[in-house]
Structure formats: structure tokens, C-alpha cells
mmCIF file of the N, C-alpha and C atoms, coordinates in Angstrom:
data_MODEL
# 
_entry.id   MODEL 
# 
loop_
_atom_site.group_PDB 
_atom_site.id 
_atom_site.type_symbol 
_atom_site.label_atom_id 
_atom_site.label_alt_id 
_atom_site.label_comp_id 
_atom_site.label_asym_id 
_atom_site.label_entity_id 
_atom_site.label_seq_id 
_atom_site.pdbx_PDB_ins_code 
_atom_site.Cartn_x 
_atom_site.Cartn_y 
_atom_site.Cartn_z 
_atom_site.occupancy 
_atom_site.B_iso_or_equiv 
_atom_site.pdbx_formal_charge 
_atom_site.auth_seq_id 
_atom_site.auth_comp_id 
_atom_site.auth_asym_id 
_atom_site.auth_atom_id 
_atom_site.pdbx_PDB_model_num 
ATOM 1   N N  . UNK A 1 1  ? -41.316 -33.241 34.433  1.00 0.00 ? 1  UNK A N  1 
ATOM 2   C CA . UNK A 1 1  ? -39.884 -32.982 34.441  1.00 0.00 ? 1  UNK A CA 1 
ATOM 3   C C  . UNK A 1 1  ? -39.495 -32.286 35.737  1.00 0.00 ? 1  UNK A C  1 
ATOM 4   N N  . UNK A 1 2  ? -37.846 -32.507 36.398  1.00 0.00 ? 2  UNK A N  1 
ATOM 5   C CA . UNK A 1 2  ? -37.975 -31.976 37.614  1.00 0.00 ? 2  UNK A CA 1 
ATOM 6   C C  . UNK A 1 2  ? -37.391 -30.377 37.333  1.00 0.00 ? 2  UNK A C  1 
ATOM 7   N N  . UNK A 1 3  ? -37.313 -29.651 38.101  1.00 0.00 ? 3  UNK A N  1 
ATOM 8   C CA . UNK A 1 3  ? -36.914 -28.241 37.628  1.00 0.00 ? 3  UNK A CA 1 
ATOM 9   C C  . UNK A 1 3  ? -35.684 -28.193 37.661  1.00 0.00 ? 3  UNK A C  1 
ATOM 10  N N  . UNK A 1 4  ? -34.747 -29.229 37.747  1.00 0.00 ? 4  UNK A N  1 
ATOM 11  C CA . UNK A 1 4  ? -32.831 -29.198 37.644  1.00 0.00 ? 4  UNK A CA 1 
ATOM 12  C C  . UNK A 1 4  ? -33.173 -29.640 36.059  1.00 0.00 ? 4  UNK A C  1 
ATOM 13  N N  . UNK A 1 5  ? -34.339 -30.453 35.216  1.00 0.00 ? 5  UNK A N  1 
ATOM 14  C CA . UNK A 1 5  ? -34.059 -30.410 34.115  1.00 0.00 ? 5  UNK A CA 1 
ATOM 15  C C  . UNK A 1 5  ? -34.629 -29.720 33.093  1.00 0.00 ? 5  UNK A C  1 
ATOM 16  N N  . UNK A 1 6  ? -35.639 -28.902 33.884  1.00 0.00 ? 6  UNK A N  1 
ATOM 17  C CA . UNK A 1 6  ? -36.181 -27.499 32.877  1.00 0.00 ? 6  UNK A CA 1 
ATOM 18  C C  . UNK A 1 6  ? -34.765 -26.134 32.930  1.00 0.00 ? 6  UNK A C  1 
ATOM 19  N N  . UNK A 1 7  ? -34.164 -26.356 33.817  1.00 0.00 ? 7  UNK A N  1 
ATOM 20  C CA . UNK A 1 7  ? -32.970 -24.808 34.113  1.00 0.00 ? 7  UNK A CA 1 
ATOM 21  C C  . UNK A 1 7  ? -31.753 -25.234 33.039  1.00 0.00 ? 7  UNK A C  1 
ATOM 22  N N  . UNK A 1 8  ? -31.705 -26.800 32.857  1.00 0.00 ? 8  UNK A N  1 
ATOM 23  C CA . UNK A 1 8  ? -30.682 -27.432 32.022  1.00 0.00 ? 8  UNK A CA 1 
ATOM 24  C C  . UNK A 1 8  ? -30.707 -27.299 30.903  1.00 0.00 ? 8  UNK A C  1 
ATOM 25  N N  . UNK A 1 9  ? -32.344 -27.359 30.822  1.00 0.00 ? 9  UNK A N  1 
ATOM 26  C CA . UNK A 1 9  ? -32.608 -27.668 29.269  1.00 0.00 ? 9  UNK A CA 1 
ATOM 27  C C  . UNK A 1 9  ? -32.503 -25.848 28.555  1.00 0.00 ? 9  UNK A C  1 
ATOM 28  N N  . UNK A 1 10 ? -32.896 -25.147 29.368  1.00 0.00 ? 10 UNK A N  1 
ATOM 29  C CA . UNK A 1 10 ? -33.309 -23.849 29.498  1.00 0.00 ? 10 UNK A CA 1 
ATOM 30  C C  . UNK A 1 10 ? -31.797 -22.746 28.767  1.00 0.00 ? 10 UNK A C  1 
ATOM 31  N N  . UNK A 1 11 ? -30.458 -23.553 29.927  1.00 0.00 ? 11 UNK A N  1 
ATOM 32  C CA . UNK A 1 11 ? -29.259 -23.007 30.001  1.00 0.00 ? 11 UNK A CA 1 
ATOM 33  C C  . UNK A 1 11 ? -28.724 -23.149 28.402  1.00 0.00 ? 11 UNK A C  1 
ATOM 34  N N  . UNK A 1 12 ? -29.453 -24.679 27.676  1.00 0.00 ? 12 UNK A N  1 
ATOM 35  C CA . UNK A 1 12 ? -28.702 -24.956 26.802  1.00 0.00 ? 12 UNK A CA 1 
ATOM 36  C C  . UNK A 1 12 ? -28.906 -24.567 25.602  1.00 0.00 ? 12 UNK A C  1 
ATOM 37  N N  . UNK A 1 13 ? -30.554 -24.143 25.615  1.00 0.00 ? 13 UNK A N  1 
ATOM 38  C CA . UNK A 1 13 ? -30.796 -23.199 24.440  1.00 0.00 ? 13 UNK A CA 1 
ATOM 39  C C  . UNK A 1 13 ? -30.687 -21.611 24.565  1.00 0.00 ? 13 UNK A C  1 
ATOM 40  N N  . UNK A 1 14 ? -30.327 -21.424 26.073  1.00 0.00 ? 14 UNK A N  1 
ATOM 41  C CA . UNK A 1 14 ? -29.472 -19.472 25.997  1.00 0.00 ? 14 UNK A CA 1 
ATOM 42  C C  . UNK A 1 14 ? -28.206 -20.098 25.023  1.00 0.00 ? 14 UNK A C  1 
ATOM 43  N N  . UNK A 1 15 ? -27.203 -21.522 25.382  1.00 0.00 ? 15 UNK A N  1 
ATOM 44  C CA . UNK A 1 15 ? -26.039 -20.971 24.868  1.00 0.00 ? 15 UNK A CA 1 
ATOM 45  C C  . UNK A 1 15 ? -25.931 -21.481 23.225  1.00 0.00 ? 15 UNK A C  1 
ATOM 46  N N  . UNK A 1 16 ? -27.017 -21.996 23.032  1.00 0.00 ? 16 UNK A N  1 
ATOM 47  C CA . UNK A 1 16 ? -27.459 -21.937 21.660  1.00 0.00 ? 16 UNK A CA 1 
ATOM 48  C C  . UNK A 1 16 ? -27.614 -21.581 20.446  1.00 0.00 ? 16 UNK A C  1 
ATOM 49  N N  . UNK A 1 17 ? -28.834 -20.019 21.580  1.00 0.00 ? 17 UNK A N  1 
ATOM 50  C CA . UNK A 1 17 ? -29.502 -18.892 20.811  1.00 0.00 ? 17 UNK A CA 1 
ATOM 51  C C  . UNK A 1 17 ? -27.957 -17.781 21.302  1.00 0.00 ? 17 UNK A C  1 
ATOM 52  N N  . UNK A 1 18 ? -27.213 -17.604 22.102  1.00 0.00 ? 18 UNK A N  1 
ATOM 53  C CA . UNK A 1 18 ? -26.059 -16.787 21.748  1.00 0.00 ? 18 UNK A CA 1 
ATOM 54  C C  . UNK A 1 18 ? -24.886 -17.280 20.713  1.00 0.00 ? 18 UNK A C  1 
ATOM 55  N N  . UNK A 1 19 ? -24.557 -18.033 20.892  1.00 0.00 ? 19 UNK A N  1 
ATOM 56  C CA . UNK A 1 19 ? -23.577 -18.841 19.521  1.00 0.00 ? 19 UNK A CA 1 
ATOM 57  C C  . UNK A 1 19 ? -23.968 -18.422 18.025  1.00 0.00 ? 19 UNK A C  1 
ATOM 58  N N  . UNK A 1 20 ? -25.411 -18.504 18.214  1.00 0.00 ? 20 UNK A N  1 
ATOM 59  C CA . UNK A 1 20 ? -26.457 -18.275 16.975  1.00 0.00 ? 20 UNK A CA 1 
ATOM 60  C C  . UNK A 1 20 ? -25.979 -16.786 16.826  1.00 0.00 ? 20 UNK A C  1 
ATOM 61  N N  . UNK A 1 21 ? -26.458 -15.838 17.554  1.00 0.00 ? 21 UNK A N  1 
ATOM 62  C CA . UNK A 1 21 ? -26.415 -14.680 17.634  1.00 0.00 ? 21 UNK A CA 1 
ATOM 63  C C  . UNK A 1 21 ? -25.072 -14.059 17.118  1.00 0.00 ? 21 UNK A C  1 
ATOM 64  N N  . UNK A 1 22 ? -23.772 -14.846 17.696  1.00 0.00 ? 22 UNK A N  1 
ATOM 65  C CA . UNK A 1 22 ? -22.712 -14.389 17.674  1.00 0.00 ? 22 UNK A CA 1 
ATOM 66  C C  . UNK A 1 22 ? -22.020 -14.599 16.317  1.00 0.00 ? 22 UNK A C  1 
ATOM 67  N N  . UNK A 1 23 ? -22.521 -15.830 15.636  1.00 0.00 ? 23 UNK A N  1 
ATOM 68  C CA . UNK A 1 23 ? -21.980 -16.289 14.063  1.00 0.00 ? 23 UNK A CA 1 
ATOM 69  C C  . UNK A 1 23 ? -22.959 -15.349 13.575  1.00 0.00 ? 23 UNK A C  1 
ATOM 70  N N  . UNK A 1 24 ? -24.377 -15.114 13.652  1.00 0.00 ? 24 UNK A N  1 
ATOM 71  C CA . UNK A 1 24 ? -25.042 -14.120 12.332  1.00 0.00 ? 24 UNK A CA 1 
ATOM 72  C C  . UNK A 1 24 ? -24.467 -12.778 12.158  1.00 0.00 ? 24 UNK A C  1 
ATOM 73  N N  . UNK A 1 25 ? -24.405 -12.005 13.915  1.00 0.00 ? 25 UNK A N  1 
ATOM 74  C CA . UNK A 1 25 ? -23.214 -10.839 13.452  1.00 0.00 ? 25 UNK A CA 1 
ATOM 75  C C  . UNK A 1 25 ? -22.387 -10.753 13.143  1.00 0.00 ? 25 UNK A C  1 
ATOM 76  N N  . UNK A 1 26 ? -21.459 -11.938 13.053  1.00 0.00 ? 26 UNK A N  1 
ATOM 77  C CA . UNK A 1 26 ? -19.850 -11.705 12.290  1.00 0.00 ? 26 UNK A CA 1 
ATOM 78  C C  . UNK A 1 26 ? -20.507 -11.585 10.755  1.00 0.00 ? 26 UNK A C  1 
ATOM 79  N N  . UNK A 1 27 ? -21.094 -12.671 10.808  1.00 0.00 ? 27 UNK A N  1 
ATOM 80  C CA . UNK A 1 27 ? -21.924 -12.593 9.129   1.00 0.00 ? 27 UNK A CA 1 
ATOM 81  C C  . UNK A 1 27 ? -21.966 -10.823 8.434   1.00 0.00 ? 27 UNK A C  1 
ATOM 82  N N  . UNK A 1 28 ? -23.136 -10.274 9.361   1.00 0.00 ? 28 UNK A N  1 
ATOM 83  C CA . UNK A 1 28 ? -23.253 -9.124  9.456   1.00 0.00 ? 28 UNK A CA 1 
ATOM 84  C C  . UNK A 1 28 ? -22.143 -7.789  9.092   1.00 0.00 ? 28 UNK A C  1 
ATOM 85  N N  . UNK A 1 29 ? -21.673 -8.207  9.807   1.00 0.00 ? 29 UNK A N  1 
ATOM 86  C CA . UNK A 1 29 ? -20.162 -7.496  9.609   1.00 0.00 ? 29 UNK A CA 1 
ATOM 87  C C  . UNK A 1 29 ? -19.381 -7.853  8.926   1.00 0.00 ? 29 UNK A C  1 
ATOM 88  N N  . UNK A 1 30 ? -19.000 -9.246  8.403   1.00 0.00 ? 30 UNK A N  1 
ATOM 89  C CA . UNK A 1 30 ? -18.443 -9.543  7.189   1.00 0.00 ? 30 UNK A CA 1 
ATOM 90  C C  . UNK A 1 30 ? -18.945 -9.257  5.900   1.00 0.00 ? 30 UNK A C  1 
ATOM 91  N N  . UNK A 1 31 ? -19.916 -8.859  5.828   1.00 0.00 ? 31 UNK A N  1 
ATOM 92  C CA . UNK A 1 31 ? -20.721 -8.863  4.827   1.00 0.00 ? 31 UNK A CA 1 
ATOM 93  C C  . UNK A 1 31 ? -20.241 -7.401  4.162   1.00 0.00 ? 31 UNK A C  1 
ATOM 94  N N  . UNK A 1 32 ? -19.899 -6.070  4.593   1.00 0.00 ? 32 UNK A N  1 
ATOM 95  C CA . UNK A 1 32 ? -19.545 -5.089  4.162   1.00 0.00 ? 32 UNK A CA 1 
ATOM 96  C C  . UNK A 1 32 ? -17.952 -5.133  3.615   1.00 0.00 ? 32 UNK A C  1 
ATOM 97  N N  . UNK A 1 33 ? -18.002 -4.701  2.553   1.00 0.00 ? 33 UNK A N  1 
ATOM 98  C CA . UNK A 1 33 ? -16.547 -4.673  1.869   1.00 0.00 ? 33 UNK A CA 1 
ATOM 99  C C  . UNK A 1 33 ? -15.640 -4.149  2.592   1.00 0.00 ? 33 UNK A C  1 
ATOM 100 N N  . UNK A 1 34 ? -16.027 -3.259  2.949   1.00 0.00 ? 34 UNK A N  1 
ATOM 101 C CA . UNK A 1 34 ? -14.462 -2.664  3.914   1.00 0.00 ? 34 UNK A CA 1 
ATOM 102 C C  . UNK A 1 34 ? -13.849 -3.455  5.056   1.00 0.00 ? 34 UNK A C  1 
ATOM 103 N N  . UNK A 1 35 ? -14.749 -3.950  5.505   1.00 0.00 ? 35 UNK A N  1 
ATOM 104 C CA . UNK A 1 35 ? -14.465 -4.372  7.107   1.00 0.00 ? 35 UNK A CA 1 
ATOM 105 C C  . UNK A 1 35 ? -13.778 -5.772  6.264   1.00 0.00 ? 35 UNK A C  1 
ATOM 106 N N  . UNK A 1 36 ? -14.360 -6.506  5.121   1.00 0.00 ? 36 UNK A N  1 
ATOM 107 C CA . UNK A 1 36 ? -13.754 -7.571  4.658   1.00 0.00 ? 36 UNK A CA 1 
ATOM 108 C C  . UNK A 1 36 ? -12.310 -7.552  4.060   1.00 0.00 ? 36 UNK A C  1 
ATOM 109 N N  . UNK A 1 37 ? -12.479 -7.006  3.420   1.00 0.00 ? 37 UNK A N  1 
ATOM 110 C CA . UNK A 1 37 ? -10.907 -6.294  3.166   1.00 0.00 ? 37 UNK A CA 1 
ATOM 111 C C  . UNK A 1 37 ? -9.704  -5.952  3.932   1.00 0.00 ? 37 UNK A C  1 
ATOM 112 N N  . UNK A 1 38 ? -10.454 -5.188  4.981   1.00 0.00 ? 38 UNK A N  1 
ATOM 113 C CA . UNK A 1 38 ? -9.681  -4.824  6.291   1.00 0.00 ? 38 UNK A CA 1 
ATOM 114 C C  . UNK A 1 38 ? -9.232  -6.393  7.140   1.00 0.00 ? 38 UNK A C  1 
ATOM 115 N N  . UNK A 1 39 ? -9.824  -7.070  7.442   1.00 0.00 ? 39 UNK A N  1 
ATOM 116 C CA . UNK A 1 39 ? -9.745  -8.416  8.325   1.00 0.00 ? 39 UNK A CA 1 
ATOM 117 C C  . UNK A 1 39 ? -8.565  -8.939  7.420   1.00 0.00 ? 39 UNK A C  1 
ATOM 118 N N  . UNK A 1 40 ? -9.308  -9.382  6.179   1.00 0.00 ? 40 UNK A N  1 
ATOM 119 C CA . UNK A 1 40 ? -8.338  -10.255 4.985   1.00 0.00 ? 40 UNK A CA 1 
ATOM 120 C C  . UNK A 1 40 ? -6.967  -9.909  5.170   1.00 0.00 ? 40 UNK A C  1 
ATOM 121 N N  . UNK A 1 41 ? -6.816  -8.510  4.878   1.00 0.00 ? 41 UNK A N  1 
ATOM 122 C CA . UNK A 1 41 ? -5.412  -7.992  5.491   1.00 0.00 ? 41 UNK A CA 1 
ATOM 123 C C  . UNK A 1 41 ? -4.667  -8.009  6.858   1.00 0.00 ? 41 UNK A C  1 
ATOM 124 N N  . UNK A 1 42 ? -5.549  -8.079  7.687   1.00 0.00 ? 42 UNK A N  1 
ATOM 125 C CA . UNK A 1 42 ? -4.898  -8.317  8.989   1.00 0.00 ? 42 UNK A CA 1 
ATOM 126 C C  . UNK A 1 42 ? -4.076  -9.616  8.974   1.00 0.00 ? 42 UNK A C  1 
ATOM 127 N N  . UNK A 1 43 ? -5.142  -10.659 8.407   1.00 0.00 ? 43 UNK A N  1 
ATOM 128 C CA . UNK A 1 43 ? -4.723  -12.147 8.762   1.00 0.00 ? 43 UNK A CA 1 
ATOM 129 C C  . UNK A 1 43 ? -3.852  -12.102 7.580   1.00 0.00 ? 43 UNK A C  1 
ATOM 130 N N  . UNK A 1 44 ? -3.627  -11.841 6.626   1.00 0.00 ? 44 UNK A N  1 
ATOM 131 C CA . UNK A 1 44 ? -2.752  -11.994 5.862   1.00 0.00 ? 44 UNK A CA 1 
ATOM 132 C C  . UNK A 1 44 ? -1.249  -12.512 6.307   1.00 0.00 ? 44 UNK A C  1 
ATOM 133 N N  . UNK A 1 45 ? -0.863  -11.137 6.648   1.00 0.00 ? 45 UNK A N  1 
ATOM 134 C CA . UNK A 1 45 ? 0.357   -12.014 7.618   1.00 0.00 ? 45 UNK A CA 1 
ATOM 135 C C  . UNK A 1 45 ? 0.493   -13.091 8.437   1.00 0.00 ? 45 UNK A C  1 
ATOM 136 N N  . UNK A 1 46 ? -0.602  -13.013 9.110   1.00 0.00 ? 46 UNK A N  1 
ATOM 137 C CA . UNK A 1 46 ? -0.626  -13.677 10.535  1.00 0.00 ? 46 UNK A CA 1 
ATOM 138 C C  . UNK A 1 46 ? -0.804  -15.219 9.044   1.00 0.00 ? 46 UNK A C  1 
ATOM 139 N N  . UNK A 1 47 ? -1.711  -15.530 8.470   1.00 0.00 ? 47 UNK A N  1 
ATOM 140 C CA . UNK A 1 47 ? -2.125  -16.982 7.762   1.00 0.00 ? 47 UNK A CA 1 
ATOM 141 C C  . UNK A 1 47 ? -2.115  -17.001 6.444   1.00 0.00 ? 47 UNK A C  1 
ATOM 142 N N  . UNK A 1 48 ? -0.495  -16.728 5.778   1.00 0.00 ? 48 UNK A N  1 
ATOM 143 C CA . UNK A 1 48 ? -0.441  -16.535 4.091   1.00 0.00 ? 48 UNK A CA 1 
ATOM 144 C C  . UNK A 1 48 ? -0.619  -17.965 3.414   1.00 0.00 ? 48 UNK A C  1 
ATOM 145 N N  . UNK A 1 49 ? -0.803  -18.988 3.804   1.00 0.00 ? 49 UNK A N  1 
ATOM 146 C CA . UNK A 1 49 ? -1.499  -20.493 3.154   1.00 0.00 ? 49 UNK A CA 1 
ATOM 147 C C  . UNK A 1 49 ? -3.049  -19.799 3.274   1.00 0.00 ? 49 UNK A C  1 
ATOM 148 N N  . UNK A 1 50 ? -3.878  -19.359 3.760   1.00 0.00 ? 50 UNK A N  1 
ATOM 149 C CA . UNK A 1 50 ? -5.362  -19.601 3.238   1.00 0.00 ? 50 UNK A CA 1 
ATOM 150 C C  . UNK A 1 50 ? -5.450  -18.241 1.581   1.00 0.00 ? 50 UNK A C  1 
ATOM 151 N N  . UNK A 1 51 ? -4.063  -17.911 1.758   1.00 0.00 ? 51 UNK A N  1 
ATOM 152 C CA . UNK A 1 51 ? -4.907  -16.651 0.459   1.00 0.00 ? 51 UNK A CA 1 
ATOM 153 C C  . UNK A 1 51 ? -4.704  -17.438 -0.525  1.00 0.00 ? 51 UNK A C  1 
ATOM 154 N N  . UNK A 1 52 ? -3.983  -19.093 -1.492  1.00 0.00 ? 52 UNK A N  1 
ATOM 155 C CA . UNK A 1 52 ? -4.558  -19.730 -2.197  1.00 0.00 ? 52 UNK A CA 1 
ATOM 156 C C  . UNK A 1 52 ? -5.338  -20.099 -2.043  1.00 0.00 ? 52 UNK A C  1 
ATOM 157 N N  . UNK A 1 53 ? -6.094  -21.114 -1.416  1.00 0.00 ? 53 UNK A N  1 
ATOM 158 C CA . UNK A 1 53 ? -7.205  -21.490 -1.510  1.00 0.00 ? 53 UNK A CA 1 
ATOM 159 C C  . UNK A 1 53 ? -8.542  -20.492 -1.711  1.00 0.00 ? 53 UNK A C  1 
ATOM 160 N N  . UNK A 1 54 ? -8.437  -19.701 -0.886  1.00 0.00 ? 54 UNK A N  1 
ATOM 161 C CA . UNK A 1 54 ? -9.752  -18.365 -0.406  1.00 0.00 ? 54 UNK A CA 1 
ATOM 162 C C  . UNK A 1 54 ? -9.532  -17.865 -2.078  1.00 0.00 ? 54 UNK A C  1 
ATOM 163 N N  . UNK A 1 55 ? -8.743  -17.508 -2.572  1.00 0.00 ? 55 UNK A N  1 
ATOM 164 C CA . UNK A 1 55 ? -9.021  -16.813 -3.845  1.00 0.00 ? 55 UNK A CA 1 
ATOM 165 C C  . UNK A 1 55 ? -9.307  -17.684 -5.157  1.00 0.00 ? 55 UNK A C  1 
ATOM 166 N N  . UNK A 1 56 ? -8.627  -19.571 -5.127  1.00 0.00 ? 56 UNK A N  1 
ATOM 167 C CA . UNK A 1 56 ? -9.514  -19.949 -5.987  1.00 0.00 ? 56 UNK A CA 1 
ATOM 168 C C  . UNK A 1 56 ? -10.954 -20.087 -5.711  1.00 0.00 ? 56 UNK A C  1 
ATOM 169 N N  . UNK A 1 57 ? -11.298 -20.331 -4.739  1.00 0.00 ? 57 UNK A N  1 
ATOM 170 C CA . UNK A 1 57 ? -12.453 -21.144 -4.398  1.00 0.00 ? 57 UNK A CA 1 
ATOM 171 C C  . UNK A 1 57 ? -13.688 -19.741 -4.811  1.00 0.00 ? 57 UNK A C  1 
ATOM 172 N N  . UNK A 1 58 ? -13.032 -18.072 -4.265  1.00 0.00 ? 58 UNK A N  1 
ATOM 173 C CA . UNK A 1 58 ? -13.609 -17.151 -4.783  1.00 0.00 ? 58 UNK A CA 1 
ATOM 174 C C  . UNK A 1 58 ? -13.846 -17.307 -6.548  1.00 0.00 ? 58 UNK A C  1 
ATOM 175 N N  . UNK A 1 59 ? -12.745 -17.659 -7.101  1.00 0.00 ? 59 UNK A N  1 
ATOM 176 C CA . UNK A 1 59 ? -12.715 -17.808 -8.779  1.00 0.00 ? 59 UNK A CA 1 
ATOM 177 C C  . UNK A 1 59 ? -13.657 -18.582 -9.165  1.00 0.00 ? 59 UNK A C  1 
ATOM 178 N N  . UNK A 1 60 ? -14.124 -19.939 -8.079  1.00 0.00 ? 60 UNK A N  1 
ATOM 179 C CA . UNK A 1 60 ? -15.012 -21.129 -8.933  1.00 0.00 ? 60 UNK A CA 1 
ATOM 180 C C  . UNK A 1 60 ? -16.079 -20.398 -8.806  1.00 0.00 ? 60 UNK A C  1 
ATOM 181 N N  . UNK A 1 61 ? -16.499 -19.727 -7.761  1.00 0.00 ? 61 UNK A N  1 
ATOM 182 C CA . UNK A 1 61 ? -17.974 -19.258 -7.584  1.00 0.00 ? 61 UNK A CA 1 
ATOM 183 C C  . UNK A 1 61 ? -18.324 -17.995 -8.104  1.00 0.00 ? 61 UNK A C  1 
ATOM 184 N N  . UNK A 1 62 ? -17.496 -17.031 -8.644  1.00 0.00 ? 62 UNK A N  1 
ATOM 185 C CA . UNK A 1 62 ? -18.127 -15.942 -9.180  1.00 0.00 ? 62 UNK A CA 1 
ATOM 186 C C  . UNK A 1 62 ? -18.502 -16.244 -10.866 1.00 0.00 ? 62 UNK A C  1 
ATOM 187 N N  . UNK A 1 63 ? -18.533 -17.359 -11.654 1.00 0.00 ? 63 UNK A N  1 
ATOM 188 C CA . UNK A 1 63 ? -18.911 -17.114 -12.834 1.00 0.00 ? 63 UNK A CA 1 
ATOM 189 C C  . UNK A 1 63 ? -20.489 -17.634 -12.454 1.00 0.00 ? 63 UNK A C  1 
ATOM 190 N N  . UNK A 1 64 ? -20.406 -18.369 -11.567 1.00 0.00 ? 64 UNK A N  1 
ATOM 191 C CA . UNK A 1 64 ? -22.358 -19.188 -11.176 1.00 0.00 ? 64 UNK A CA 1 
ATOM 192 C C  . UNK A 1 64 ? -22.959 -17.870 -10.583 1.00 0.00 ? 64 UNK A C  1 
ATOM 193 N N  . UNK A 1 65 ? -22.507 -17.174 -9.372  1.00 0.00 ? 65 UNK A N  1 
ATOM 194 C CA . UNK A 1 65 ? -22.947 -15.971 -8.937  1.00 0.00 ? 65 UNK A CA 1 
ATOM 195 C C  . UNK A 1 65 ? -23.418 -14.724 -10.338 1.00 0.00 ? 65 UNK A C  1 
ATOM 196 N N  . UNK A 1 66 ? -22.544 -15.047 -11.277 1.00 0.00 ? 66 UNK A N  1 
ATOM 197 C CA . UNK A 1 66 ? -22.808 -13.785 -12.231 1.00 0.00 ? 66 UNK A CA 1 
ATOM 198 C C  . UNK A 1 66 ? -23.874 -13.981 -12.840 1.00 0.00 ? 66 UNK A C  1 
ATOM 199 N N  . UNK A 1 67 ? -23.794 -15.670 -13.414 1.00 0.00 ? 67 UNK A N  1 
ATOM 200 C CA . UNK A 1 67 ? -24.790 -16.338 -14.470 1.00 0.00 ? 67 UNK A CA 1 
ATOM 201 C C  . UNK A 1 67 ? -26.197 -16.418 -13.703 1.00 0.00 ? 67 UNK A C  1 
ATOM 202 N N  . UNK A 1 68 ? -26.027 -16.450 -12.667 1.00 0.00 ? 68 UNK A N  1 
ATOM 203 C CA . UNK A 1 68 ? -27.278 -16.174 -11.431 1.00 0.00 ? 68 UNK A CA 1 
ATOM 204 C C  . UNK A 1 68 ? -27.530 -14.327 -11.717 1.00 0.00 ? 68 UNK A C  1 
ATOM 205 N N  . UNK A 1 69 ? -26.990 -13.660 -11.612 1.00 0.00 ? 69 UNK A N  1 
ATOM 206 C CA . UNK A 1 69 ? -27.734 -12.392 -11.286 1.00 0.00 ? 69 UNK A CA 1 
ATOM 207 C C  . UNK A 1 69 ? -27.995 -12.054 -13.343 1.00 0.00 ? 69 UNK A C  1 
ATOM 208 N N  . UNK A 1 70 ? -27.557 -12.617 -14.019 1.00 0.00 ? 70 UNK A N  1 
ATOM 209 C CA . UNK A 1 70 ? -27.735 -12.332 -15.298 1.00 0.00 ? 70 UNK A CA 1 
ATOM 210 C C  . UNK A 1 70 ? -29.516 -13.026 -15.602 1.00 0.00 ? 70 UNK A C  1 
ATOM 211 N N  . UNK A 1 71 ? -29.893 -14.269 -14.997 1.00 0.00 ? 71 UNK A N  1 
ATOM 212 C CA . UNK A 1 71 ? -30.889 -14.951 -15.089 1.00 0.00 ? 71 UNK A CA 1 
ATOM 213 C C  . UNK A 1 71 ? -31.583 -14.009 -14.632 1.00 0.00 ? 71 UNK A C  1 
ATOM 214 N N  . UNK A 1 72 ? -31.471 -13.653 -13.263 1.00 0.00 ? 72 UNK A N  1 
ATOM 215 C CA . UNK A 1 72 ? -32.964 -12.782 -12.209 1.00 0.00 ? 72 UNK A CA 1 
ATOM 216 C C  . UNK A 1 72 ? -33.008 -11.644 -12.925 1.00 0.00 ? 72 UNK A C  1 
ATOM 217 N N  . UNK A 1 73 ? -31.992 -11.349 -13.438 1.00 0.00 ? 73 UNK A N  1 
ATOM 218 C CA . UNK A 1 73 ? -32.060 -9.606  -13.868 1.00 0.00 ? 73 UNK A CA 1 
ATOM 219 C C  . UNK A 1 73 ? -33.102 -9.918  -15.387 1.00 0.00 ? 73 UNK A C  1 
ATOM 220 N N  . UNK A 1 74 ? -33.732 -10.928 -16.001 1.00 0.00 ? 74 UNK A N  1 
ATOM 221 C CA . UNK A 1 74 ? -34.249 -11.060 -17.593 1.00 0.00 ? 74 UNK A CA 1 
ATOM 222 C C  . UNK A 1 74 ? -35.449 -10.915 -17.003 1.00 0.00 ? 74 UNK A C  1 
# 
């Protein structure tokens, strides 16, 4: 391979492994109640069409989430 396509190939998994990096910490940080809460409210105003959807779609999945921690917990 010539070395313009090892620096290419090289460049494209830095911007890869940062993209990577950058979605697991929002994860990270979304993941704590407050900060979730806090955001939810920000955008609230700014995007009042996603709080139907975001709160059924929360409704379909917390009875499987429960029936899940009711199973692991026996």
C-alpha cells in the first residue's frame, strides 16, 4: 500500500473512533436523570411535536423493562 493510503485509511478510523467517542458520552450523560430531565425541558419549547411520541413510545417499553427486572430479580 502507498503511504497516501495508509494516512487515509488511518484519518478515517480517527474520525470514526471520535464520532464513536462522542455518541457513547452523550449516552453517558444522558443516562443520569437530572441532566435528562434538564435537556427534555430545554427542547421542550424549542420541539413540542416530539413530547407525543417520546412519551408513548416511553409507555410501550416500560411494562417489558419491568417484566424484565421482575424475571432477573427471581
Amino acid at each position: 500500500m502507498s503511504d497516501h493510503a495508509n494516512s487515509e485509511t488511518r484519518d478515517t478510523l480517527f474520525l470514526a473512533g471520535g464520532a464513536a467517542l462522542m455518541i457513547f458520552g452523550a449516552g453517558l450523560i444522558m443516562a443520569h436523570p437530572l441532566v435528562r430531565r434538564t435537556v427534555l425541558a430545554s427542547l421542550q419549547p424549542l420541539l413540542p411535536e416530539i413530547q407525543g411520541p417520546l412519551k408513548a413510545g416511553v409507555a410501550r417499553v416500560l411494562p417489558d423493562v419491568e417484566r424484565y427486572l421482575k424475571i432477573r430479580g427471581m
